[in-house]
C-alpha positions as CSV (number, residue, x, y, z in Angstrom):
1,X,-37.4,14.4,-18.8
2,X,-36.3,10.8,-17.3
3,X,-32.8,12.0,-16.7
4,X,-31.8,8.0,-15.8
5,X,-33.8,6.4,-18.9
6,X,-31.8,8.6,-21.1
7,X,-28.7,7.6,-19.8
8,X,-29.6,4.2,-19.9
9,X,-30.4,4.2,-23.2
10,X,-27.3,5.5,-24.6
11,X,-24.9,2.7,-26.2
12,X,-21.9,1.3,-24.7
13,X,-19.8,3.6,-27.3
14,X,-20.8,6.8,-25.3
15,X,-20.7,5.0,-22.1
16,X,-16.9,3.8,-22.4
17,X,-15.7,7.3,-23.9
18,X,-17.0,9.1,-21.2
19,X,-15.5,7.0,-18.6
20,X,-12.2,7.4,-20.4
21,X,-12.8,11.3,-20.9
22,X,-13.8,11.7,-17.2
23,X,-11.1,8.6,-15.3
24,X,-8.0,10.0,-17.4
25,X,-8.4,12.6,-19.4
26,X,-7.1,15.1,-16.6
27,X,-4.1,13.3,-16.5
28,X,-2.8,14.2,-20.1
29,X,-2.2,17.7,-19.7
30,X,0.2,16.6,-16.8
31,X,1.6,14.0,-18.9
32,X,2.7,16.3,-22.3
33,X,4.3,18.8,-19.8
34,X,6.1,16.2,-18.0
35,X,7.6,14.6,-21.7
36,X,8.7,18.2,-22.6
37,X,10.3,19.0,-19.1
38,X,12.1,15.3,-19.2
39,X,14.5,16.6,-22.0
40,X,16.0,19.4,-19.7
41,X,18.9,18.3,-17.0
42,X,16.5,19.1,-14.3
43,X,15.2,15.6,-14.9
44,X,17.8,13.6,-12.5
45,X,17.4,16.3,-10.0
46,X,14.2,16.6,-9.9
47,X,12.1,13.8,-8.2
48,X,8.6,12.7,-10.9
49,X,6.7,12.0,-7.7
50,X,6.5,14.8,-4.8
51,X,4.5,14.7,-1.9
52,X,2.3,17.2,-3.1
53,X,1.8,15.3,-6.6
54,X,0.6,12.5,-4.4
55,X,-2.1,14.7,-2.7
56,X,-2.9,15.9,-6.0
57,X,-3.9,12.5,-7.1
58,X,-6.0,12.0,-4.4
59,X,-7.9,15.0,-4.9
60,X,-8.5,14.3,-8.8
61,X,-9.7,10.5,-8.1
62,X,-11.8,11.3,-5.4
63,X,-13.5,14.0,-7.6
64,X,-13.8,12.1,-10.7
65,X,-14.7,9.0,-8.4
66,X,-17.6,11.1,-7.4
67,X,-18.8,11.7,-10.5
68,X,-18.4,8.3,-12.6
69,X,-20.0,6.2,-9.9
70,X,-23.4,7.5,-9.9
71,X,-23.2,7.6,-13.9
72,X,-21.5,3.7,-14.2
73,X,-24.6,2.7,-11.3
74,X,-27.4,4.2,-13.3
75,X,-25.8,2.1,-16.1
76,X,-25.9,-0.8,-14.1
77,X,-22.2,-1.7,-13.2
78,X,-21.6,-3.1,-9.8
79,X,-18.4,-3.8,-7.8
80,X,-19.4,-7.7,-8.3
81,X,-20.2,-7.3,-12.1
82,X,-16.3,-5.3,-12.1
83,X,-14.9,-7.9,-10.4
84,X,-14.3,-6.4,-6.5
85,X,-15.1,-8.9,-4.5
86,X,-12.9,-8.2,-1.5
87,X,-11.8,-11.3,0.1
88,X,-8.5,-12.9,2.3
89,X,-7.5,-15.2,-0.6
90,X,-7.5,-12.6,-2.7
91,X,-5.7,-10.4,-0.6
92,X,-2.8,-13.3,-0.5
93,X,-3.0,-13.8,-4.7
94,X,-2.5,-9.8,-4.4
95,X,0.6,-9.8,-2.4
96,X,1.9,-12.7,-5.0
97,X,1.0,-10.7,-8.2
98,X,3.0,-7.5,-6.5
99,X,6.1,-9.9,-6.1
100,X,6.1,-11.2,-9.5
101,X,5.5,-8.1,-10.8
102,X,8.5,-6.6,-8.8
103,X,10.5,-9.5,-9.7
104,X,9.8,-8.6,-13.1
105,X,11.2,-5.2,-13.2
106,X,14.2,-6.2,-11.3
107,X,15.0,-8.8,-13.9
108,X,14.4,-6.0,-16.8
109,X,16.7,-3.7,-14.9
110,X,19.3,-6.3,-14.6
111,X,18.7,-7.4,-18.6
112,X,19.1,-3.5,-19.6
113,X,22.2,-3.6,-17.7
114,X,23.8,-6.0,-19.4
115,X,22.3,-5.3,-22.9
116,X,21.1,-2.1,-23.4
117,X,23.0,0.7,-21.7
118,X,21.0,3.8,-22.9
119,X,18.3,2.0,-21.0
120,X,20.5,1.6,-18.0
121,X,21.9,5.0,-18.0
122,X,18.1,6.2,-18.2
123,X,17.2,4.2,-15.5
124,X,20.4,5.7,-13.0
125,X,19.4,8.9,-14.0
126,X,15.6,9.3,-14.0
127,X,14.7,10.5,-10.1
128,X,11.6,9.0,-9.9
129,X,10.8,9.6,-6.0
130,X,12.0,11.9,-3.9
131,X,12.4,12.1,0.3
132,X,9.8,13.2,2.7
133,X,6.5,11.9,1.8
134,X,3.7,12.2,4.7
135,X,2.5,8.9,6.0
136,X,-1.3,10.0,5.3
137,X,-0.4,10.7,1.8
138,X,1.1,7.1,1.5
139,X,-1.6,5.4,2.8
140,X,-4.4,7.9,1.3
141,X,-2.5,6.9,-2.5
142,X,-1.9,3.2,-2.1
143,X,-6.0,3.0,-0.9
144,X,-7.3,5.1,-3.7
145,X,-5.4,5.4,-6.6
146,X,-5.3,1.5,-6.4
147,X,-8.7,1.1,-6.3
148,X,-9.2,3.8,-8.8
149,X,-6.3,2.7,-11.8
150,X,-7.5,-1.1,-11.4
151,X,-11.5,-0.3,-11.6
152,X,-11.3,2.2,-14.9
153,X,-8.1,0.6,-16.3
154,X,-8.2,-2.6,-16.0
155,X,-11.8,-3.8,-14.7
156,X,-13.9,-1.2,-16.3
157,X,-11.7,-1.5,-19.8
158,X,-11.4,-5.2,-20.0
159,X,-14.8,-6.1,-19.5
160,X,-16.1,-3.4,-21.9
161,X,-13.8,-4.5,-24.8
162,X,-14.0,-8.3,-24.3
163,X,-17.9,-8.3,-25.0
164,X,-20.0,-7.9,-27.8
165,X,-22.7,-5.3,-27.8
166,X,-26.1,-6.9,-27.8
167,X,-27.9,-5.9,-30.7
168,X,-31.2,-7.6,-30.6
169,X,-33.7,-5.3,-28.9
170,X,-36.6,-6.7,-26.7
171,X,-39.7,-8.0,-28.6
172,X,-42.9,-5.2,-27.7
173,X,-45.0,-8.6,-27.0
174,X,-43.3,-8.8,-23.5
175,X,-44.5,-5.4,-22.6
176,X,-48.2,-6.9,-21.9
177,X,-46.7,-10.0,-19.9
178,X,-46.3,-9.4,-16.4
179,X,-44.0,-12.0,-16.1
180,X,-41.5,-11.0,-18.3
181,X,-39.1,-8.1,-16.9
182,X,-40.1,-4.6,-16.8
183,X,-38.8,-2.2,-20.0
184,X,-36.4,-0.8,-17.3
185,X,-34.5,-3.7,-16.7
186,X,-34.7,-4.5,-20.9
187,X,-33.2,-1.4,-21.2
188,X,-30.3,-1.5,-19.0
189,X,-29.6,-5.0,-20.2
190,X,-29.4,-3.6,-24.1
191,X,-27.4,-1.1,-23.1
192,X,-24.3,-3.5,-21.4
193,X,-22.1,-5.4,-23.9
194,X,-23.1,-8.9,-23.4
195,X,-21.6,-12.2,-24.6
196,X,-17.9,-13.0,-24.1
197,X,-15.9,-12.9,-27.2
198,X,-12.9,-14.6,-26.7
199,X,-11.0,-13.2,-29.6
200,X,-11.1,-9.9,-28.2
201,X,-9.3,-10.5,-25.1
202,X,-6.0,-9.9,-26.7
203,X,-6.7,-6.8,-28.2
204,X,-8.9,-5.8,-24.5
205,X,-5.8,-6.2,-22.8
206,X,-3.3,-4.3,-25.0
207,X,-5.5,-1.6,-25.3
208,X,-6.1,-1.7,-21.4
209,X,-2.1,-1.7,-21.0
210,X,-1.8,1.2,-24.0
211,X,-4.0,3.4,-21.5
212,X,-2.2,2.7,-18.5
213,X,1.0,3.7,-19.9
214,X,-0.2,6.4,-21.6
215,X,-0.9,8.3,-18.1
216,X,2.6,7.0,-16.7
217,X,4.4,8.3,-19.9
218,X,6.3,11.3,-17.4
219,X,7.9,8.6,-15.6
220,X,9.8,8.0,-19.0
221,X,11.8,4.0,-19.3
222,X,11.8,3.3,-16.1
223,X,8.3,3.8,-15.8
224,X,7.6,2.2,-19.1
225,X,9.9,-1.0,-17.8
226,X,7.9,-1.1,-14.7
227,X,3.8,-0.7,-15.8
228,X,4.5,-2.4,-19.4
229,X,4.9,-5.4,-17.8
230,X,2.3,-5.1,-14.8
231,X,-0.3,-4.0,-17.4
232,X,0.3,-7.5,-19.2
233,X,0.1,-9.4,-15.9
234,X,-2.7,-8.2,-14.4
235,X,-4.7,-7.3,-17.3
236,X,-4.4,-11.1,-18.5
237,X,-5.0,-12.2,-14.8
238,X,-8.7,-10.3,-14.5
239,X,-9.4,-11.5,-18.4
240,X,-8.7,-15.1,-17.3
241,X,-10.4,-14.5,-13.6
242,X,-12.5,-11.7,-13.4
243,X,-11.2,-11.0,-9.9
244,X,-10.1,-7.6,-9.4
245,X,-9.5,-7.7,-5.6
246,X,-6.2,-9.2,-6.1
247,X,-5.1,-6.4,-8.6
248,X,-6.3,-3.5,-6.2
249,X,-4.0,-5.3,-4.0
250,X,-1.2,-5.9,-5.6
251,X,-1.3,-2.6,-6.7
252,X,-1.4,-1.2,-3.6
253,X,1.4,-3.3,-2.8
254,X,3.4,-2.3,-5.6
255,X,2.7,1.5,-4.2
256,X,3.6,1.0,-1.2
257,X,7.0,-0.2,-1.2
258,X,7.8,2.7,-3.4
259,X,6.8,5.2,-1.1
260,X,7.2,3.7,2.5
261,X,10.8,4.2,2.4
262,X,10.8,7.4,1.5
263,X,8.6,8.8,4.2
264,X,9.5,11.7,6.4
């Protein structure tokens, strides 16, 4: 059986639910006993993100890494055709998107200050990092979960849902022309959503931002105020540019500063 033709020839559908299944679905059983857990007092004294939560998620990406990349290669994604295309402008656009996305949850804190207290009293309360965090785990987190989120979330997602699926098969006359590309490539190239659709953008991002909160639901508003608005900005960022570098990076970034201060 021609293990790689069959998965080639399955549609996009299949394709995108098992790269959702496989990327996140390990996260929700963390998530649902997080929300239940966030009504008991334990909440403020309890920090959301540990040290060994961190090494946690590096264990679970680099194991579901593993497995998605051979699948999304046989299927014929790329790091080009997802948009990493490491670069040092890119790098610098990273370390911009990280301050205006910072800047943007500082100036939502300060707004739910002034106008929404039960916000405010949410966001003094809510522990959301804690002290002693190893250096190796930093780094280790900020490198791969970056990489990681942005690829499935925001790369992967996007380009899935801002393309039309490519209906029109490849006439059997080209089979006999040697010039024309082999029935491999034809069949790879059916099964990728092809030509942009501009209306679906919108709806590409939301539904990439609906994902990323839905894993960040246990850090309850003040997660919500922080990755709301990051989803927005980098998922219209890599709809407009198709460069994910900059996101990886800003992510990264964003990581970082959290955690850096809190190191033991």
């Amino acid at each position: 059986m021609d293990i790689r033709g069959y998965i080639r020839r399955q549609p996009w559908q299949i394709e995108f639910a098992i790269v959702l299944a496989l990327a996140f679905g390990w996260t929700m059983p963390a998530t649902f006993r997080a929300l239940l857990a966030s009504a008991t007092p334990a909440r403020a004294s309890v920090a959301l993100i540990s040290n060994a939560i961190l090494w946690e998620i590096i264990q679970y990406d680099v194991i579901f890494l593993s497995l998605l990349a051979p699948f999304l290669y046989v299927r014929g994604w790329t790091f080009s055709r997802l948009g990493v295309r490491p670069s040092v402008w890119g790098t610098f656009i990273g370390a911009f998107l990280a301050l205006i996305a910072y800047g943007i949850f500082f100036r939502l804190a300060v707004l739910a200050h002034h106008w929404l207290p039960a916000v405010h009293r949410a966001l003094i309360h809510t522990r959301m990092v804690g002290w002693g965090y190893s250096w190796t785990a930093i780094i280790l987190t900020c490198a791969i979960n970056s990489f990681y989120e942005e690829v499935f979330v925001c790369g992967y997602v996007v380009s899935v849902l801002s393309k039309r699926r490519q209906k029109t098969a490849a006439p059997t006359t080209e089979l006999a022309d040697c010039k024309q590309e082999s029935v491999e490539t034809n069949v790879i190239k059916a099964a990728q959503p092809a030509s942009a659709h501009g209306a679906r953008l919108p709806a590409a991002v939301a539904i990439s931002v609906a994902i990323r909160v839905s894993y960040h639901l246990y850090q309850g508003i003040p997660g919500l105020i922080a990755i709301v608005p990051m989803g927005l900005l980098f998922g219209i960022w890599f709809a407009r540019t198709r460069q994910l570098w900059p996101l990886i990076v800003a992510h990264a970034i964003f990581d970082f500063v959290g955690l850096a201060a809190r190191a033991g």
